[in-house]
C-alpha angles and dihedrals in degrees: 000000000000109000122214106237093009102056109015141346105242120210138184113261081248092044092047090046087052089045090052079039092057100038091248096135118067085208137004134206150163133232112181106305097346134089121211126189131182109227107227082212094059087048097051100039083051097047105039106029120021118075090220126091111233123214100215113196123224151110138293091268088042088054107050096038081062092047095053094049096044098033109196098001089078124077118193120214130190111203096204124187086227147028113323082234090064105056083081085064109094090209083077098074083057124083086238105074116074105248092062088048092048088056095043082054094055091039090053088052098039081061101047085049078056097229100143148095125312113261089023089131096142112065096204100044085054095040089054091036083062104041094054086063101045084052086055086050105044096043087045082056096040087054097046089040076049086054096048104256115152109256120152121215119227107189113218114187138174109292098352103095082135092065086045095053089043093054094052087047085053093047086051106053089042093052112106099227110233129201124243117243099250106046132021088242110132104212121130139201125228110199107209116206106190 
């Protein structure tokens, strides 16, 4: 369960418009019916002044627009349903490799649990809906890893979320920190695309 203040800020539609309005988010996107921002002021607080990493959640733009403004402070991670081998594969930007299928099945039961947008009253509208954007974000990461961005692979396969938190643990204890332009401070992001 999302948590006001821990896991998000949440804002009215109306409070969250004002906030893009006033450049108050660093990067905005959409997922489904809802609208997320990252606000410029959480980053830096985080980078230049707490002595705590942060795991920010968003998408493959978010990411690497990230990325561009805070250079090496920033470590990109892919949360992918399979091997981290197989996301070369073009099968898997079809529904028939097993990675795809692994992520329809979490998808169906992320919607029975009935954790999912308002007016999504149709599972397979909503399953498709969302696949259709997590091939659009798949295929957009397998061009910029093709074109050699540095974008690290955390495999998350079916129940195996432990090797996957290991492997995050083990990425960051292997990541150089590396200070932000403006301060001395060593914290690092992690941007999380799951």
């Amino acid at each position: 369960t999302e948590k006001e203040g821990v896991n998000y800020n949440f804002y009215s539609t109306k409070d969250f418009l004002h906030k893009v309005s006033s450049n108050d988010f660093i990067h905005i996107e959409t997922y489904g019916d809802y609208m997320f921002g990252i606000e410029e002021k959480v980053i830096e607080d985080i980078l230049y002044s707490s002595k705590k990493d942060a795991i920010i959640v968003a998408g493959i733009h978010g990411a690497l627009h990230l990325k561009d403004i805070y250079k090496e402070s920033i470590t990109i991670l892919y949360l992918f349903s399979g091997n981290s081998n197989a996301i070369y594969n073009p099968d898997c930007l079809e529904g028939k490799s097993d990675e795809s299928i692994e992520l329809m099945r979490r998808l169906h039961q992320k919607y029975n649990e009935g954790d999912v947008e308002p007016n999504s009253d149709d599972e397979e509208k909503y399953v498709t809906a969302r696949m259709k954007f997590n091939y659009l974000e798949l295929a957009f990461t397998i061009g910029k890893l093709r074109n050699k961005h540095n974008i690290r692979i955390l495999e998350n396969k079916k129940d195996h979320l432990d090797k996957a938190i290991a492997q995050f643990k083990k990425i960051m204890a292997t990541t150089i920190k590396v200070p932000p332009i403006k301060t001395v401070q060593q914290n690092q992001a992690f941007v999380l695309m799951p």
